[in-house]
N, C-alpha and C positions, 0 to 999 in steps of 0.2 A: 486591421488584419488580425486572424486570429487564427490557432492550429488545435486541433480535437488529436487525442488520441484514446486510443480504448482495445483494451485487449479481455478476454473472457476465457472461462477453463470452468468444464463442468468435475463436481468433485464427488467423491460417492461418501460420503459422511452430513450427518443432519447441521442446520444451522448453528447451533451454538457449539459444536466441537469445534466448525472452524475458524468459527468466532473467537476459541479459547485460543488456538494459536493463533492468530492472526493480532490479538492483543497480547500475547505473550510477550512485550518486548526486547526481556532480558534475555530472550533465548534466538533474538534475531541472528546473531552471529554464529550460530549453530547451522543455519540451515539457509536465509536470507542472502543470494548473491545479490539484490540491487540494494536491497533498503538495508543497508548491514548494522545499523543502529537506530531507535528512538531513543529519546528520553525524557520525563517531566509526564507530568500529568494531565492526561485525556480529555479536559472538559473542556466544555464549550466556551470560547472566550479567551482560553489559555494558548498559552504559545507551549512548543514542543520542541526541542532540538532533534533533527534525523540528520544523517549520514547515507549518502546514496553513491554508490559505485558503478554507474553504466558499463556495461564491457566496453573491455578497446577506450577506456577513458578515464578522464582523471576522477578522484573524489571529490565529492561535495558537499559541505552542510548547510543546511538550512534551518531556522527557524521558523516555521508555518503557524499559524492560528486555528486553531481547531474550531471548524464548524459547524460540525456534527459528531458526534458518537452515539447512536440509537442498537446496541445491545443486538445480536444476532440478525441486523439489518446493514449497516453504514455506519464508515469512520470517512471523516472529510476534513480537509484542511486548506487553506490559503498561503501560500506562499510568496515572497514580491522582492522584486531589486528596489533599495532604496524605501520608495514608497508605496503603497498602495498606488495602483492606476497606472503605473510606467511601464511595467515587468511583471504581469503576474502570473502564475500556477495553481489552481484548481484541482487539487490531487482527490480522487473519490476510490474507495475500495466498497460496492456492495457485495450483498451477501443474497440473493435471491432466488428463493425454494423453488424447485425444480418437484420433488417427491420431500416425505418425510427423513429420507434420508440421501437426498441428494440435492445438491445446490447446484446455482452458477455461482459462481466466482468473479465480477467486473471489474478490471479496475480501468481506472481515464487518467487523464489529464487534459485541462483547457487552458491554453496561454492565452490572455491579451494585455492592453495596456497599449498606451503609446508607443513604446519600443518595440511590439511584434513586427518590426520587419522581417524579411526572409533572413537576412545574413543572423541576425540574432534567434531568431528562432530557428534557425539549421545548429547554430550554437548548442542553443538550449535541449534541445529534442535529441541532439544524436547520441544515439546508444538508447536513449528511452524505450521506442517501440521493444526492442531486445531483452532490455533490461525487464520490463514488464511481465514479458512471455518467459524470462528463466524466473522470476519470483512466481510467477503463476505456477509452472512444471514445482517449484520446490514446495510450495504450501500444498500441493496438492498431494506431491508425492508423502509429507510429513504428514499431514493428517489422516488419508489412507493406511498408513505403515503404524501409525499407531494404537495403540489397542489399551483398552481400563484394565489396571495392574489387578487381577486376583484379589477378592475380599475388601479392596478399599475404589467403589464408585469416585468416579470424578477425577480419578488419580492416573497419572498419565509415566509410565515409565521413562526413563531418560536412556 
């Protein structure tokens, strides 16, 4: 058994702006209601600690494997109880051009593993769909509301 989830939000800013925050890590806790921390280094192979807060639910950390980071396209990671194969989570954020200055925004998740039964994966899942859709309204509303500081390209006001 397995569970898909995928939620989408068109953003009106070009790919790599919202690439910029979407890797911004250290400013998750500014604006981030599910994913309220990363930390550790992005590459392929590595592991990442995140901090995710569902609404209506407790927190949780994980340590996932980063499977992908392709630069104004997809960030992707693996996450698992125990071991690989029992429990897993397949987290994907793309990034996919709509206009020159307009994206979609996807992000998923895929659970399987031997333990996808339903009681564990109502476990695991609830609050996700939710939690999804408020990270989505915030990244989208942050990189809209943002604007390049006067005289210094690339520079993003706080």
């Amino acid at each position: 058994m397995s569970k898909h989830i995928r939620t989408e939000i068109e953003i009106n800013a070009s790919a790599d702006r919202v690439w910029g925050v979407l890797t911004d890590f250290a400013s998750y806790p500014e604006w981030n209601p599910f994913i309220t921390r990363i930390s550790g280094s992005p590459i392929v192979g590595s592991r990442i600690e995140t901090f995710i807060q569902p609404p209506g639910g407790r927190g949780m950390r994980f340590k996932p494997t980063v499977l992908a980071f392709a630069p104004d396209r997809e960030f992707r990671w693996l996450g698992n109880v125990l071991i690989r194969g029992i429990f897993d989570g397949e987290h994907s954020f793309r990034i996919e051009r709509v206009t020159q200055e307009r994206v979609r925004f996807v992000q998923e998740e895929r659970f399987s593993g031997m333990l996808t039964v339903p009681p564990l994966l109502r476990m695991a899942t609830r609050g996700a769909q939710e939690g999804f859709e408020a990270m989505n309204q915030a990244l989208k509303q942050r990189v809209e509301q943002r604007v390049e500081a006067p005289g210094h390209p690339g520079q993003q006001p706080r």
